[in-house]
C-alpha positions, 0 to 999 in steps of 0.5 A: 720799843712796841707798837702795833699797825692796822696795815688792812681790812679786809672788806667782806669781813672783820678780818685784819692784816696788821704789823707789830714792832718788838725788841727783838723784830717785826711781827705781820700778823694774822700770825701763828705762834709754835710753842716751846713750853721748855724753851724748845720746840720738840724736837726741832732746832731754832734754826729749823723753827726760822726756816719753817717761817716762824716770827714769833714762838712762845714759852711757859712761865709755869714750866720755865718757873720749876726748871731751870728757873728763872733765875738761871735763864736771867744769869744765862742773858735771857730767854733768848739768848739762853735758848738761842732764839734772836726773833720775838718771844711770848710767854704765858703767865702760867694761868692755864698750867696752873689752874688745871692741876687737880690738886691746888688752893686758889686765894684772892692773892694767887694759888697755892700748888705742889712742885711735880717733882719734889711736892713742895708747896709753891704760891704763884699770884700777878706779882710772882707771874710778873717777876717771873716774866720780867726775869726770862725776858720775853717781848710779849708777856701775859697778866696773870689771870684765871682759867675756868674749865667748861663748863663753869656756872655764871655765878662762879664766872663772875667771881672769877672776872672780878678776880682776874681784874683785880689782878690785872691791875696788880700785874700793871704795877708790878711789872718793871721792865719797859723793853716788854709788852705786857697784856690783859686776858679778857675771861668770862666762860661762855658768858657774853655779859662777862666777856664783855664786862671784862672787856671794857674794865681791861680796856681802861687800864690801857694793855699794849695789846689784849688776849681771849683767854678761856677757850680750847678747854673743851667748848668745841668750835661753835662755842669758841666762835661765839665767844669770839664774836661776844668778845671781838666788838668790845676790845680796842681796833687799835691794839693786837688781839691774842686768841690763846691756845688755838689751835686746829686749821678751821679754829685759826682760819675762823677766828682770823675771819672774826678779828683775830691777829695771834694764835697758839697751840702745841698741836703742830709738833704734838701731832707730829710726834704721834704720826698725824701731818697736816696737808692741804687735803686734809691730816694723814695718819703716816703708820697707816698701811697704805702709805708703805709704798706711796713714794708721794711727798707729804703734801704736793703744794708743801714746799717744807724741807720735809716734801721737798726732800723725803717720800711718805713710803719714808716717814710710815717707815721711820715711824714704824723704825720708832727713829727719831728722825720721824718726829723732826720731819713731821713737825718740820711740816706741820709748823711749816703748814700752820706758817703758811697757812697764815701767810696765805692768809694775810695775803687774803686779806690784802686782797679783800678775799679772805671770806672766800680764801677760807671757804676755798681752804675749809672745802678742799681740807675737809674740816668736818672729818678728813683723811685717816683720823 
């Protein structure tokens, strides 16, 4: 029901194109995963989510955990089909939701935390995460592990790998469904002699496919490369390689240079909602005054429903009208962008130009600081 093909290497760099077989369809990667933490995109419908490009999106254990509850979703038939979404679906183990809650007691069995809403005490470990996952019914589901802040000292670090270990082997044996992939996460901080210690041990359990876990948490982007590229040699060519929540254009297309197949993160439609929109050119800022009369497309190169379709003059005015509308338009782009961006990507590859496809990209972007941020 699962399988991964190497399809390509690119020649000037560890760049790969690559195919996954789900359940539920076929994944090409590189590829860029939208996130439904609730079991919806904000403010788009599946049908818009599909036509944006989507393969794959993903969910939240952690969030689908507290409400509705995974016992509903199961009663309901699934995630899928609860959310009416026919396509792959990957969810979280709750991890990184978990261990960024101020307030929580973390055992060698699992972690102790309070419900946001009701304040009673909930425990969440690899057998809960597990049962969890098995219950909504996702193709790709995540072993749970435990996300350190940046920064974090080596000594703590190396506690934490051996915890995340541990419970990598008690998700193995607590995971009951064949129809799901489940992954390892390899952590280990800014560390390159944990990452690759965790690396290695993860790799003898056998994982389907492997997840960079630990990034996005305040390291900035030279630090990500770098464990990128401590982590990368270590894991195996022959499984699908997750870097978790990433992230920006110039993260993805990096990270995607270094290896990389599968990328998350909620700044499409985030950004959407606060007006910020991703171009070719670099972000717009759309309550910016100067788009009030600029009867231009969002993006000129963009064939999204939204430039096809509706003037920035239009946008800067539902913002300002505070329309709903505005949101779902500019998350339409945003996710139609990263989409294609991927695409473009794996077309690069294919080529053997990906190197230069990225540099070309990152020049015209302006990733070091553009538009109207």
């Amino acid at each position: 029901m699962f399988s991964f093909e190497l399809l390509h290497q690119d020649r000037h760099s560890r760049a790969r194109r690559g195919r996954l077989q789900t359940p539920h369809g076929v994944i090409e990667t590189p590829i860029f995963m939208p996130v439904g933490t609730h079991g919806a995109l904000k403010a788009l419908t599946p049908d818009q989510v599909e036509a944006c490009g989507a393969q794959i999106i993903l969910s939240n254990t952690y969030h689908l955990h507290l409400k509705p509850g995974e016992g509903l979703v199961e009663k309901a038939g699934g995630l899928h089909r609860f959310m009416h979404w026919n396509k792959p679906i990957l969810t979280d183990s709750g991890g990184f939701q978990v261990f960024s809650l101020p307030k929580k007691r973390i055992t060698a069995d699992g972690v102790f935390f309070r419900h946001e809403v009701s304040g009673e005490e909930i425990f969440l470990g690899p057998q809960q995460a597990m049962e969890i996952q098995n219950a909504l019914g996702a193709d790709i589901i995540m072993a749970f592990d435990e996300c350190i802040p940046y920064p974090s000292d080596i000594g703590y670090a190396r506690q934490s790998i051996q915890k995340t270990l541990r419970w990598a082997e008690c998700c193995l044996k607590a995971h009951r469904r064949s129809d799901q992939a489940l992954f390892g996460i390899v952590q280990g901080s800014v560390y390159p002699e944990l990452r690759r210690e965790c690396a290695e041990q993860l790799r003898q359990l056998d994982f389907p496919g492997y997840a960079i876990g630990g990034v996005s948490v305040g390291e900035g982007l030279e630090l990500l490369k770098k464990v990128v590229d401590d982590t990368e040699p270590h894991l195996p060519a022959d499984k699908p390689r997750y870097l978790m929540g990433v992230g920006l254009p110039e993260d993805i297309l990096e990270s995607i240079e270094r290896g990389m197949d599968m990328f998350d993160c909620v700044i499409p439609t985030r950004y959407a909602r606060s007006a910020t929109l991703f171009t070719s050119r670099g972000k717009l800022r759309l309550t910016h005054r100067r788009y009030r009369r600029d009867f231009f497309p969002v993006d000129a190169s963009c064939g999204c429903y939204c430039c096809r379709n509706f003037s920035r003059a239009y946008l800067h005015h539902l913002y300002n009208a505070n329309e709903i509308l505005s949101a779902t338009l500019a998350a339409i782009h945003n996710v139609h962008f990263y989409l294609d961006l991927v695409r473009q990507a794996r077309e690069a590859i294919e080529q053997n130009r990906f190197s230069a496809f990225k540099a070309s990209f990152l020049q015209q972007y302006g990733a070091a600081g553009n538009s109207d941020d």
